[in-house]
C-alpha positions as CSV (number, residue, x, y, z in Angstrom):
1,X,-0.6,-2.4,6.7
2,X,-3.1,-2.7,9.2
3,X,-5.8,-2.3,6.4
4,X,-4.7,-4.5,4.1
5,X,-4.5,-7.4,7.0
6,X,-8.2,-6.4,7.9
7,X,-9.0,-7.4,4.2
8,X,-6.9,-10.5,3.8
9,X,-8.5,-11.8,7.3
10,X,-11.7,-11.1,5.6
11,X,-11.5,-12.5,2.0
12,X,-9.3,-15.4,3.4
13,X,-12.7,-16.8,5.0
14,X,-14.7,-16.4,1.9
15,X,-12.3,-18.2,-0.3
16,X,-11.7,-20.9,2.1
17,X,-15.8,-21.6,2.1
18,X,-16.3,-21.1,-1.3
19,X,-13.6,-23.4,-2.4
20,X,-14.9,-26.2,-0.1
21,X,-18.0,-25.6,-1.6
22,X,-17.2,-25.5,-4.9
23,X,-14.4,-28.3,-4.4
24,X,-11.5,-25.9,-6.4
25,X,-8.0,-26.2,-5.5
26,X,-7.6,-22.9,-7.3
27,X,-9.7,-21.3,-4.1
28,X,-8.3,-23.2,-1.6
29,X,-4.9,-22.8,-2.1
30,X,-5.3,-19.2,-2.1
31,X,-7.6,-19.2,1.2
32,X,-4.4,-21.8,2.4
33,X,-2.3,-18.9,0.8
34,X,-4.1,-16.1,2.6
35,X,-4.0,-18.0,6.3
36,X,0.3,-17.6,5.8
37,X,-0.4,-14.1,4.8
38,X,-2.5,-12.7,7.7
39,X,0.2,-14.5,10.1
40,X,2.5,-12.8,7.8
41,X,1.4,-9.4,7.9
42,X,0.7,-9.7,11.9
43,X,4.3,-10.7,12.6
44,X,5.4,-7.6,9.6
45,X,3.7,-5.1,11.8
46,X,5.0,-6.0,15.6
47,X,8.4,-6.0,13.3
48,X,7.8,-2.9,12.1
49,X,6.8,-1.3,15.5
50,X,9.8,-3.1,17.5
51,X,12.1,-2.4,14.8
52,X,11.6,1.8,16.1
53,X,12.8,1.0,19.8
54,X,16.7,2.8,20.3
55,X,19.8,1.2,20.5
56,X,21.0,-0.3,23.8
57,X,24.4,-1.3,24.9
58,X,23.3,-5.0,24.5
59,X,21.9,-4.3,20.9
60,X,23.8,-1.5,19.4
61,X,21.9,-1.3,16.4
62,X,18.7,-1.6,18.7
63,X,16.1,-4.0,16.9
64,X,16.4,-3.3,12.9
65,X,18.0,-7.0,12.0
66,X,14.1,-7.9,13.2
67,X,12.4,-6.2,9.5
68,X,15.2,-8.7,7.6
69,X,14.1,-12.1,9.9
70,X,10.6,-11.5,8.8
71,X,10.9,-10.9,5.7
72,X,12.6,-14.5,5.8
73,X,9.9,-16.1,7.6
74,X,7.5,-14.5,5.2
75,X,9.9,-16.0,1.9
76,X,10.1,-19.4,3.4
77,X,6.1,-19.5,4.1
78,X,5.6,-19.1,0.6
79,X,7.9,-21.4,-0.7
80,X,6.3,-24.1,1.7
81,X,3.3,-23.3,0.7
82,X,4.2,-23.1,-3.2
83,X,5.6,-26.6,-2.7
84,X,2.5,-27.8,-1.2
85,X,0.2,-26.6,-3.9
86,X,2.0,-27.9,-6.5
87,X,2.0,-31.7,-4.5
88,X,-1.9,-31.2,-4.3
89,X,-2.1,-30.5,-8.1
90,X,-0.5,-33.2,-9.1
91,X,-3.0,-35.1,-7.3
92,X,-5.9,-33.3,-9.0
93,X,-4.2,-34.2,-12.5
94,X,-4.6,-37.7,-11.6
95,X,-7.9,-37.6,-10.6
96,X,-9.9,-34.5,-11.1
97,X,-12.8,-33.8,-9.1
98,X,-16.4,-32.0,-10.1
99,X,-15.8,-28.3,-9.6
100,X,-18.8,-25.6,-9.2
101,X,-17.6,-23.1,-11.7
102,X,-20.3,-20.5,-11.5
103,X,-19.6,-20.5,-7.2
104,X,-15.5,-20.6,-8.0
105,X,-16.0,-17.5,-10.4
106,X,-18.0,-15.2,-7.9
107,X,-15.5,-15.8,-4.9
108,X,-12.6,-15.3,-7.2
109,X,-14.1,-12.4,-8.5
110,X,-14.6,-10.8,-4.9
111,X,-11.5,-11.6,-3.8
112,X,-9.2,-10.4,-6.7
113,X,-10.7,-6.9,-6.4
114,X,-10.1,-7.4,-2.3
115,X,-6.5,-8.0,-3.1
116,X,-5.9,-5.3,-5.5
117,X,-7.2,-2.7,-3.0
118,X,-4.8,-4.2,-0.3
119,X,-1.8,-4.3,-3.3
120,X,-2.6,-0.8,-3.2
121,X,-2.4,0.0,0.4
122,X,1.0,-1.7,0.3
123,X,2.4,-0.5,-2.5
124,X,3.7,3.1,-0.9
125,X,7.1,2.4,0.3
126,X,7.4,-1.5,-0.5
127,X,10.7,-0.5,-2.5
128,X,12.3,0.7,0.6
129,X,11.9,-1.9,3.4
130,X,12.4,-5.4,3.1
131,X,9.9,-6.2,5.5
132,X,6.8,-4.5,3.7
133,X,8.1,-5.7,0.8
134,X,7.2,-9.2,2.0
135,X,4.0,-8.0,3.1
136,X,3.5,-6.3,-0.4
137,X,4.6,-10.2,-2.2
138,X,2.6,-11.7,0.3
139,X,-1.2,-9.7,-1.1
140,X,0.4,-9.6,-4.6
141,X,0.5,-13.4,-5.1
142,X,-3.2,-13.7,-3.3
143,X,-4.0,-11.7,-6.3
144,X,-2.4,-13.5,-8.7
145,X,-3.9,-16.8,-6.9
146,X,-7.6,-14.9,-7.3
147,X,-6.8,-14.5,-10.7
148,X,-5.7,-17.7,-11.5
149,X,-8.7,-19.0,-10.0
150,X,-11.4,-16.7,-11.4
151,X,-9.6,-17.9,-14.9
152,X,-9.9,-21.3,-14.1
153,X,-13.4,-20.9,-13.8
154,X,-14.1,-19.1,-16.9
155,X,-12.1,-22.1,-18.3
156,X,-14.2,-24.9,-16.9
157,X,-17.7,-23.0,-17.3
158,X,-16.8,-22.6,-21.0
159,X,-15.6,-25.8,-21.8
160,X,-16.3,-28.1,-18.7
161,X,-12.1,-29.0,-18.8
162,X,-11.5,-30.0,-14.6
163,X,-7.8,-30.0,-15.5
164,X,-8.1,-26.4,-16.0
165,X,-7.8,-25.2,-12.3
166,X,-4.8,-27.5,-11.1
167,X,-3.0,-26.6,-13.9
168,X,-3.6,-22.9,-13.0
169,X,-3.0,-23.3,-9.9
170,X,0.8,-24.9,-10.4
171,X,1.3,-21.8,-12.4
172,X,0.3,-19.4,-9.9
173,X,2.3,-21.3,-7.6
174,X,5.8,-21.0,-10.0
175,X,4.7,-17.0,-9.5
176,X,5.4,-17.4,-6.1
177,X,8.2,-19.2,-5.8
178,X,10.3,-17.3,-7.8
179,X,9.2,-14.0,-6.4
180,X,9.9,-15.7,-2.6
181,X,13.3,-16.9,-3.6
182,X,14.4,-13.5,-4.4
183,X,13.0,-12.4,-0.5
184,X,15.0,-15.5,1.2
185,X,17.9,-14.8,-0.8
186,X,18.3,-10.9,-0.2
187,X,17.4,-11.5,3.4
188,X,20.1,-14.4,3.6
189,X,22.5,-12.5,2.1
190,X,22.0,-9.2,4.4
191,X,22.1,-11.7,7.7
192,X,25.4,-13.0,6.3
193,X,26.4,-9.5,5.8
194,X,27.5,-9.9,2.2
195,X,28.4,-6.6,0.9
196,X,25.5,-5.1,-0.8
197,X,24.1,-5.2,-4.7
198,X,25.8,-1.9,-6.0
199,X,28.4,-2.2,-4.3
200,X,32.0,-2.5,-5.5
201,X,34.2,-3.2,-2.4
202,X,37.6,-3.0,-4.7
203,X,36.2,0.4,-5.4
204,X,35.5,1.5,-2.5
205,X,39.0,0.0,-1.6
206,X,41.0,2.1,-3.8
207,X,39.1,5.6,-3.7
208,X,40.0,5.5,0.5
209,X,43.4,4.6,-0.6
210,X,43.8,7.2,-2.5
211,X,43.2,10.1,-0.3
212,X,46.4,12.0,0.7
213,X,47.9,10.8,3.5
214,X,46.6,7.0,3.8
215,X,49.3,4.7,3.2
216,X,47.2,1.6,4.0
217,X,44.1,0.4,3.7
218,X,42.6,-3.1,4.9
219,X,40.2,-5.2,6.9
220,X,37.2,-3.6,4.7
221,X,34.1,-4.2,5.4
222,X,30.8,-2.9,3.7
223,X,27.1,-4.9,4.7
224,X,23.7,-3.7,5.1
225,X,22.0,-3.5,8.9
226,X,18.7,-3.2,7.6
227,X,16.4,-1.7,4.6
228,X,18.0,1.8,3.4
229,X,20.9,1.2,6.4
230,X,24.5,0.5,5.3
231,X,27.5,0.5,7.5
232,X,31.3,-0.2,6.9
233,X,34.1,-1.0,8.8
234,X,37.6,-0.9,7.7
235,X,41.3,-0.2,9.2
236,X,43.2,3.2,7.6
237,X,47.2,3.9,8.8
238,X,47.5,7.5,8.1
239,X,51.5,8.5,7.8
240,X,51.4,11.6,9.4
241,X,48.9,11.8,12.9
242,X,48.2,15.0,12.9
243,X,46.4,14.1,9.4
244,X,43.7,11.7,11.3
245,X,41.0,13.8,11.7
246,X,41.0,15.3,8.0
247,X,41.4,11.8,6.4
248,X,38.3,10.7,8.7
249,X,35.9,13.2,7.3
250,X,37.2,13.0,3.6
251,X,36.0,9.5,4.3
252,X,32.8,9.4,5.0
């Protein structure tokens, strides 16, 4: 992760010059894009380092609940900053200004290959943790922001149409948006401790009732602590004592 910050940090500067040079919305927005992301996958990897400390008697399940709060910082980021490139389009509809297209192409060119090699890096274990997968959404959408620009570019240089990157741009943005809504809503839904996708609790419900010697079963609880760590909770009356110990292990 470290890598792939170095890299953002790096083409995040480029874009935002060449798309005050050039005067594309395209660039900027991405450079705008990539400022969240560095922030982003700085706060990602403190997470991922504090997230390893043990378990105290304050904080029995020691730090983990920190990989889901970023994760929701790093959704809501790019829904605010979704929102705000959309605004600025609208803007540019009205009144487009003159755009360098030749400049535009070259620094969307650099940066699209910077964020496919920092995809890359990412991409290893971004299935497994909600917190990388931010980070992963995070350089994913810079790509998809370089490519919209470099696109918009081609666009303009062929046919001289300023529309052409604002329009892209919105686009780029409705990428985003949905792929961050899905990040708030799974982190949301694990800090409310809603019982996880896969999950059926009446299931789970009725295969611990059914094990000889439980006569009740209720107060059920199933939710996830963090990435890849589930936990449940639940009250069992066995009949017969001396059965406690075998219905315990045939539980879990």
């Amino acid at each position: 992760m470290t890598v792939a910050l170095e890299i953002t940090a790096a083409i995040m500067v480029v874009e935002l010059v060449g798309g005050w040079l050039a005067g594309s919305l395209a660039l900027l927005a991405d450079a705008g894009h990539m400022l969240a992301d560095v922030g982003a996958l700085a706060l990602s990897l403190v997470v991922a380092s504090l997230a390893q400390r043990p378990a105290t008697a304050e904080r029995t399940f020691g730090l983990l609940r920190l990989e889901i709060l970023a994760a929701l910082v790093n959704g809501a980021a790019l829904i605010a900053i979704s929102v705000g490139v959309a605004v600025e389009a609208y803007h540019r509809l009205r009144n487009p200004p003159q755009i360098q297209a030749g400049l535009l192409l070259g620094v969307a060119a650099a940066g699209l290959v910077a964020n496919v090699i920092g995809a890359g890096v990412l991409h290893h274990g971004h299935e497994h943790s909600l917190n990388q997968r931010g980070a992963y959404l995070h350089i994913l959408s810079d790509a998809l922001g370089s490519a919209g620009a470099l696109a918009a570019g081609a666009i303009i240089l062929a046919t001289g149409w300023l529309p052409a990157d604002p329009l892209i741009s919105v686009f780029i943005s409705l990428l985003i948006l949905a792929g961050a809504w899905r990040l708030v809503k799974e982190s949301t839904d694990i800090l409310l401790e809603a019982t996880p996708a896969g999950i059926a609790l009446d299931e789970v419900h009725d295969r611990i009732a059914s094990i000889p010697g439980v006569t009740s079963v209720h107060d059920l609880h199933v939710w996830t602590v963090t990435s890849g760590v589930i936990a449940m909770s639940g009250h069992l009356v066995v009949g017969n004592p001396g059965d406690n110990q075998r219905v315990l292990e045939a539980v879990q």
